[in-house]
C-alpha positions in Angstrom: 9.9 13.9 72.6 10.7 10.1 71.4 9.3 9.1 74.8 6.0 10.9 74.0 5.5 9.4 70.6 6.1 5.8 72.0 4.0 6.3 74.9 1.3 7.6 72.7 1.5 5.0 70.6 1.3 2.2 73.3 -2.1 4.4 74.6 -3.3 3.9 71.2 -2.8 0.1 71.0 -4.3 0.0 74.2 -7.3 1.6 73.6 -7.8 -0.4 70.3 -8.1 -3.6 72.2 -4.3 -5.1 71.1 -4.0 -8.2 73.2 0.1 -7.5 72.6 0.2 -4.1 74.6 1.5 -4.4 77.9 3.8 -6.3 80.4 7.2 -5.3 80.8 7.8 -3.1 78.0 5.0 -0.7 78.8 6.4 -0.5 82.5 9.8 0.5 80.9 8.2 2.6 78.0 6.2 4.6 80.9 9.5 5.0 83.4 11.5 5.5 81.1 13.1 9.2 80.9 11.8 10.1 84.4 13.7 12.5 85.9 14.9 9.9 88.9 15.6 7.7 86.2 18.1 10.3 84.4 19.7 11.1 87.9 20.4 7.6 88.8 22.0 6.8 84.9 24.0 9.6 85.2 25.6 8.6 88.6 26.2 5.4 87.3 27.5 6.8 84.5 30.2 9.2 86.8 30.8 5.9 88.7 32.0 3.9 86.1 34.3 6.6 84.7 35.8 6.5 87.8 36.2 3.2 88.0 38.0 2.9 84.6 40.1 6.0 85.2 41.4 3.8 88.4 41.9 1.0 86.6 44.2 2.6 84.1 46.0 4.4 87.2 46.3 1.0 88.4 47.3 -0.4 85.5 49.8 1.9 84.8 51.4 1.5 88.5 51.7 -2.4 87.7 53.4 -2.0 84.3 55.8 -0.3 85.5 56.4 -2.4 88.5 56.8 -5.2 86.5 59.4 -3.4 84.2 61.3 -2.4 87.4 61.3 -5.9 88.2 62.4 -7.5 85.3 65.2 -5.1 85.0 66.8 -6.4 88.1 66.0 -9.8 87.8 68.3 -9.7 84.7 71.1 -7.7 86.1 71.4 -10.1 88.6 71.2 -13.2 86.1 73.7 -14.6 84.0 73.8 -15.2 80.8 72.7 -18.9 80.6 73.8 -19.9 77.2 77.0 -22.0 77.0 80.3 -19.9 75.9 80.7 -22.1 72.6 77.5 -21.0 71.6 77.6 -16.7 71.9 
């Protein structure tokens, strides 16, 4: 319903001889809410989801790696400060 009322207006302006009607906004104004147009936003809309749901999988998988990691790297290290000084 938004839609309608800008794309009316814009008619308006251009039928009233405004020299600023037109050019890209007008193209967007008049594509804008097409059903392709919703079809397409929503698939990108899905795609991204998915694509941050992986990346938190992802990131989850390295956290823990790295824990895993660091866990052994310091059972297998020694203490490194000098025996006068624990």
């Amino acid at each position: 319903m938004i839609l309608d009322v800008l794309r009316l207006e814009e008619k308006v302006k251009k039928y009233e001889g405004d020299p600023k009607v037109g050019g890209k906004e007008s193209e967007k104004l008049a594509n804008a809410g097409g059903a392709g147009e919703i079809g397409r936003l929503k698939k990108e809309l899905a795609a991204k989801d998915r694509d941050i749901e992986t990346l938190k999988k992802q990131s989850e998988g390295l956290s823990r790696e790295y824990s895993d990691l660091s866990d052994k790297i310091g059972a297998t290290q020694k203490d490194a400060t000098p025996k006068k000084d624990r």
